[in-house]
C-alpha positions as CSV (number, residue, x, y, z in Angstrom):
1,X,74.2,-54.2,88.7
2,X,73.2,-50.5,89.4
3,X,70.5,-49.5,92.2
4,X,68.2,-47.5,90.1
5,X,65.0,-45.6,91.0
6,X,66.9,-43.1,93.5
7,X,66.2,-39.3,93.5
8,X,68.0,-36.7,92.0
9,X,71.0,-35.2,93.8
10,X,69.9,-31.3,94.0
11,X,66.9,-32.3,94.7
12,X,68.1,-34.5,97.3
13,X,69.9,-31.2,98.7
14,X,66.9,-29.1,98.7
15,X,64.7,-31.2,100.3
16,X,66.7,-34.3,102.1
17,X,69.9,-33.5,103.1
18,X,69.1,-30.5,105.3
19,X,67.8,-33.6,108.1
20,X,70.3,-34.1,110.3
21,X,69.6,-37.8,110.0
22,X,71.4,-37.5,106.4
23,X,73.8,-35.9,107.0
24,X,76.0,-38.7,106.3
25,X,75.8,-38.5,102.8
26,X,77.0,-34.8,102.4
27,X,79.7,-36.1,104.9
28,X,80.8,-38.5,102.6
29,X,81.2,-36.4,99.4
30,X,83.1,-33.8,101.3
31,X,85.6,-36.5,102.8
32,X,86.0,-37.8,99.4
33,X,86.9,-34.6,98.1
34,X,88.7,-32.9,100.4
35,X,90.5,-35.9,101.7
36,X,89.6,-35.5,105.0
37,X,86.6,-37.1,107.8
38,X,84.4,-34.2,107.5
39,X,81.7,-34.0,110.5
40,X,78.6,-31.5,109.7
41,X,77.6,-29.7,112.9
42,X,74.6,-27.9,111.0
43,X,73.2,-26.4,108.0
44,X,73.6,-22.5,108.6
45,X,71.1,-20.4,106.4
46,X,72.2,-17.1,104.5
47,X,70.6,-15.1,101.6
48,X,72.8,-17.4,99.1
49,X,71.1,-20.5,100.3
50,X,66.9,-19.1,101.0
51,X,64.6,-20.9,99.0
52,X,62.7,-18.6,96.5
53,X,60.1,-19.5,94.0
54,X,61.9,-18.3,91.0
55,X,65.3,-20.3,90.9
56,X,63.1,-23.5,89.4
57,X,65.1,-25.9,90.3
58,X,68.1,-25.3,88.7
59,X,70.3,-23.4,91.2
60,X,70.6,-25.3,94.8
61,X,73.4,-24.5,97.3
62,X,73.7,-25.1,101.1
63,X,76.1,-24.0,103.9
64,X,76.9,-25.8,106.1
65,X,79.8,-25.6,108.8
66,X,82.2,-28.5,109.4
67,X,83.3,-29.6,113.3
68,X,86.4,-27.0,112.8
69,X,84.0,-24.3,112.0
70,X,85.0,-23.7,108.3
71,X,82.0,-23.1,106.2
72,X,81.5,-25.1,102.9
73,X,79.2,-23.8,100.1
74,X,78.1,-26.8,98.0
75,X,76.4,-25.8,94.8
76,X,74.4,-27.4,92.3
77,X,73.6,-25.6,89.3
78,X,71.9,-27.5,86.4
79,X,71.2,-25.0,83.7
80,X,74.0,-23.2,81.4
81,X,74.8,-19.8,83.3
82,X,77.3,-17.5,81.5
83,X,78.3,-15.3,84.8
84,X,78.8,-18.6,87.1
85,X,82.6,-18.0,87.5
86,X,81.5,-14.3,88.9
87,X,78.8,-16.1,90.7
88,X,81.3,-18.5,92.7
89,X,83.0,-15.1,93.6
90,X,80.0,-13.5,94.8
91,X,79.1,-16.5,97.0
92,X,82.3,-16.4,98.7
93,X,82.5,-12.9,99.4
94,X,79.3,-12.8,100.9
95,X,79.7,-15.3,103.5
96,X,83.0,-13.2,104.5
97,X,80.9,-10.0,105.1
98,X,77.9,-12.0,106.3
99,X,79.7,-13.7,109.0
100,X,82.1,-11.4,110.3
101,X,80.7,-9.0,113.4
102,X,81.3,-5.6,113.4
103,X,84.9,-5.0,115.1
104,X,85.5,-9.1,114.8
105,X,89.5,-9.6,113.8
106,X,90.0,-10.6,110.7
107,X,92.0,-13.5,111.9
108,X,88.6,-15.1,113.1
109,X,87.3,-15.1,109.5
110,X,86.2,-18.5,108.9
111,X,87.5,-20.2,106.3
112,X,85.4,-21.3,103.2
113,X,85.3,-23.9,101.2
114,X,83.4,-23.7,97.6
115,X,82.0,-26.7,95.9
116,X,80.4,-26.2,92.3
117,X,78.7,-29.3,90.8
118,X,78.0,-28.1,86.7
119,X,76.1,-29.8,84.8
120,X,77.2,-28.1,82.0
121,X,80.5,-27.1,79.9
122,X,81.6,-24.5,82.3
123,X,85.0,-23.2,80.8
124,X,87.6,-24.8,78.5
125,X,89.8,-27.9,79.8
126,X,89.8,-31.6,79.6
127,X,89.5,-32.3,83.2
128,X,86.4,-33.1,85.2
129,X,87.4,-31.6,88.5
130,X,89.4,-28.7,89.1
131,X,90.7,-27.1,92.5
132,X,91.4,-22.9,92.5
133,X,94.2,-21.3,95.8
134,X,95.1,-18.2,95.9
135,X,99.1,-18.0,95.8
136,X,101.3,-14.9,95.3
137,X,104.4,-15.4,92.6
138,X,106.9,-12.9,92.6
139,X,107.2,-10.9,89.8
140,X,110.9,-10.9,89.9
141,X,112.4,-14.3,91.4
142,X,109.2,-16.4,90.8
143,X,109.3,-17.8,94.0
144,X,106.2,-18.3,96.5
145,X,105.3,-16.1,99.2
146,X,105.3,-17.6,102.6
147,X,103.9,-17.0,106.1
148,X,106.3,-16.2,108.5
149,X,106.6,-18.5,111.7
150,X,105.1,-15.5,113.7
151,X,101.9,-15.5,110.9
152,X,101.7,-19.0,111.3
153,X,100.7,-19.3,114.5
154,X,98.6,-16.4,114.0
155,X,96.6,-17.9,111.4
156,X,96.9,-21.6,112.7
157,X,98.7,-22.3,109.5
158,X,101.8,-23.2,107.1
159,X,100.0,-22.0,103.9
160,X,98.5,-18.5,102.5
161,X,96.3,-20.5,100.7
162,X,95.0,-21.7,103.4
163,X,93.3,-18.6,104.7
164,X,91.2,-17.7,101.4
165,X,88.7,-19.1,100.2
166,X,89.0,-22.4,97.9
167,X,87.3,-23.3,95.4
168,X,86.1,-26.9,93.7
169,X,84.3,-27.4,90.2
170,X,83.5,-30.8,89.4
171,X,81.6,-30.8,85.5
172,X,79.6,-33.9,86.0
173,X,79.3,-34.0,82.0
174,X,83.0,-33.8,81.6
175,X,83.4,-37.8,83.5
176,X,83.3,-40.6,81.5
177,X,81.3,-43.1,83.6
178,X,84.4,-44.7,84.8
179,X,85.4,-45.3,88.3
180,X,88.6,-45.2,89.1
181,X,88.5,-44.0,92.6
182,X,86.2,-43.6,95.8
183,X,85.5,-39.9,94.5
184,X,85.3,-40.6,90.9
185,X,81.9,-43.5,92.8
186,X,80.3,-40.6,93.8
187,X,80.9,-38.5,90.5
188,X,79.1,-41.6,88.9
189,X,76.2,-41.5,91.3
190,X,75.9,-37.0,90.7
191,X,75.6,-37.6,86.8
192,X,73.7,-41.5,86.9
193,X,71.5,-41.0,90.1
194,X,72.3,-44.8,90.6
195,X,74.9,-45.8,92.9
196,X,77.2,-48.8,91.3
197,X,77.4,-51.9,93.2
198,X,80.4,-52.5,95.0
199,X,81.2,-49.0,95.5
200,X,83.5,-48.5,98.5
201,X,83.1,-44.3,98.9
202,X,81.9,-42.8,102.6
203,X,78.1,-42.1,102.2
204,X,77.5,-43.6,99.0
205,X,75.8,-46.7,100.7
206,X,74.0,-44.3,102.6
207,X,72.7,-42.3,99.9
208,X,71.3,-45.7,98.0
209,X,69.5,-46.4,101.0
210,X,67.8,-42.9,102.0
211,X,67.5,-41.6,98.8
212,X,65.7,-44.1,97.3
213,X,62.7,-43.1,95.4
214,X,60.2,-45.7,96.4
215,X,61.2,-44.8,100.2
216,X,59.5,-41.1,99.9
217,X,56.5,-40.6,101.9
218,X,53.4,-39.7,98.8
219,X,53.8,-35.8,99.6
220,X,57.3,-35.8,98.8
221,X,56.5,-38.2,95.7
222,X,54.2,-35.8,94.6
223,X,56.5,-33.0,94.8
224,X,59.6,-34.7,93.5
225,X,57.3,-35.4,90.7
226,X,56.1,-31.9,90.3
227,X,59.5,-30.7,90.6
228,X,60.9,-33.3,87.9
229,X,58.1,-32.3,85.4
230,X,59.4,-28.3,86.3
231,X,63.1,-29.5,85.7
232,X,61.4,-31.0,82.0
233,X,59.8,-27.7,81.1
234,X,62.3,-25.1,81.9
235,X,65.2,-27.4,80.0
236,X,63.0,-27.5,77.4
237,X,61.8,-23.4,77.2
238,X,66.4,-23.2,77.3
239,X,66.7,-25.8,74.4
240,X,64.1,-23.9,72.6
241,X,65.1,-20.3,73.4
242,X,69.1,-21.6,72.3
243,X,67.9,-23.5,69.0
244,X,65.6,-20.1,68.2
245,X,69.1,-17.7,69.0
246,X,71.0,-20.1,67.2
247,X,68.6,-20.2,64.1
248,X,68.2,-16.3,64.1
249,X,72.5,-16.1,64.5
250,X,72.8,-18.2,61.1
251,X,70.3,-15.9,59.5
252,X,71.3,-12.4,60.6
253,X,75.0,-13.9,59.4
254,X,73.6,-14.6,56.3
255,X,72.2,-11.4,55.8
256,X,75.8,-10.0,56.8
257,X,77.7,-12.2,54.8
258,X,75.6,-11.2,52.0
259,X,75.6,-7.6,52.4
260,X,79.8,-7.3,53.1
261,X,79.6,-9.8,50.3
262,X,78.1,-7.3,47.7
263,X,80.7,-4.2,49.0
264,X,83.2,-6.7,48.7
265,X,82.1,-7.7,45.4
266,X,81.7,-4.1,44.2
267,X,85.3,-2.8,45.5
268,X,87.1,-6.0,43.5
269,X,85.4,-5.6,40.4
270,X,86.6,-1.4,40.4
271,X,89.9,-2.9,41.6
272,X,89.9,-5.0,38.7
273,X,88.2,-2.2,35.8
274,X,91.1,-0.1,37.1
275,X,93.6,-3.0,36.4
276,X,92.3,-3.7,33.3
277,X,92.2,-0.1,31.9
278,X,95.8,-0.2,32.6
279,X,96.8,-2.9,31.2
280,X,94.7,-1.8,27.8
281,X,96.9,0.6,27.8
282,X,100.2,-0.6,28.2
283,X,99.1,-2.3,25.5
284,X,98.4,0.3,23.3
285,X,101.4,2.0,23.8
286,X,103.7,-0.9,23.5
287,X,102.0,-1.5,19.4
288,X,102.1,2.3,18.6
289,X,105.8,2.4,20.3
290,X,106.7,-0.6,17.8
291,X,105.2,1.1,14.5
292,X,107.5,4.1,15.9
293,X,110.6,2.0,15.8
294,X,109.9,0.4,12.1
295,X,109.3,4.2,11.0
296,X,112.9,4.7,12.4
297,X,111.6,7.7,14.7
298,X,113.9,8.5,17.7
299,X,113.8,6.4,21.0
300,X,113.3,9.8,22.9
301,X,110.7,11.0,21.0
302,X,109.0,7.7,21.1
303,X,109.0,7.7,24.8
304,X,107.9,11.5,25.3
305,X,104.8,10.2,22.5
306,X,103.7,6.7,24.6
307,X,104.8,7.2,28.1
308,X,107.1,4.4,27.7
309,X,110.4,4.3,29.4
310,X,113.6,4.2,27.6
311,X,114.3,0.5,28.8
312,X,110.9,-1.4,27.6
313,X,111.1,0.8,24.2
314,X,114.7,-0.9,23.9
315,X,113.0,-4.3,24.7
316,X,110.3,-4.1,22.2
């Protein structure tokens, strides 16, 4: 048996999770993804995570910064967005230059963590979550580049990889409703909103109890509710704009097909006049080769009068 009637997650994120108090759940999804007990010490604001009036619910993100002091961009985006690759890029750049004082050594960069939750077909693969490092190959021999023992303890690591930013996409639309791990619960509870019973994942049992619905005090019902029926109404002004694009595509192809279908038309048929006149012709000179012959008039002269070489004369 499901729990039902809990709120959704972005929404959750925008208006829930920033309370302390909850932090627990966003505790749990990031120890179930990165593998590790990850402890929130607070929700940092930047420019990539204000509240505006014109993102409509479809766009949330937070930052927040773990115990180590690594910041961790989770980001919920609902709607299609062609750039969003570029827009993951963007994010993490930002907090680099927003967070590093003037003269600061780039070894006290702090490291970022990216987490994209898609609710739509975001590139092509079969997975359903995907993790992106940065590495350097040789060109050459192939192999990894390594820090050296000094960089290592300069960077308080073993791995480049480890210094830039890394990025997770999980395309909620990609899982098939399966669990068949602690992260794979919460995947079921981002694209479900119901958390299944039984489920073992850090924060899940959390988020079933402080994210229920009916547990909302009536000004947050009423804006849930508002913001539900805003969710409704710009899905539906994308469904309509796609379906319109989509109708107008088929018919401006149509019209294209038709038109290259005419100069098409028109350049085979004078291919085919112009193979046709010649082979009238051939013709012709083929029967007036053979009355030549049964007249008994020279092969030479026969060719010189039809055009006709020696050779297909001879074969007539």
């Amino acid at each position: 048996m499901q729990m039902k009637n809990l709120v959704r997650f972005d929404w959750a994120m925008k208006r829930l999770l920033r309370n302390k108090a909850n932090f627990g759940i966003l505790e749990g999804l990031l120890s179930e993804l990165l593998g590790e007990d990850i402890k929130i010490d607070q929700i940092l604001e930047s420019e990539s995570n204000k509240q505006t009036g014109d993102n409509k619910m479809n766009r949330v993100d937070l930052l927040v910064q773990d115990s180590k002091g690594e910041l961790i961009i989770i980001e919920v985006q609902s709607s299609y967005m062609q750039d969003y690759l570029m827009r993951m890029l963007f994010g993490t750049s930002k907090l680099i230059v927003d967070f590093m004082d003037m003269g600061m050594p780039y070894t006290k960069i702090k490291k970022i963590i990216s987490l994209n939750i898609v609710y739509f077909d975001l590139g092509q693969g079969s997975d359903y979550i995907y993790h992106g490092t940065t590495k350097f190959i040789g060109l050459n021999n192939h192999d990894i580049l390594n820090l050296s023992k000094q960089e290592q303890l300069v960077y308080k690591t073993e791995l480049i990889e480890k210094i830039y930013p890394e990025y997770y996409i999980i395309r909620v639309n990609k899982f098939n409703q399966v669990a068949k791990n602690t992260l794979d619960e919460w995947i079921h509870f981002l694209k479900t909103d119901n958390v299944q019973e039984g489920s073992k994942a850090k924060g899940l049992i959390e988020a079933r109890e402080k994210l229920d619905l009916l547990k909302l005090t009536k000004e947050e019902r009423r804006e849930y509710e508002r913001d539900l029926s805003n969710w409704r109404d710009n899905e539906t002004v994308l469904e309509s704009n796609f379906t319109a694009g989509e109708l107008k595509g088929i018919e401006k192809g149509k019209e294209i097909g038709i038109a290259e279908g005419k100069e098409i038309g028109i350049a085979e048929g004078i291919r085919i006049g112009e193979q046709n006149k010649i082979e009238f012709a051939k013709k012709r000179a083929r029967e007036m080769a053979t009355k030549c012959l049964a007249k008994g008039m020279d092969v030479n002269d026969i060719s010189d009068l039809t055009g006709l070489s020696i050779e297909e004369i001879n074969s007539l």
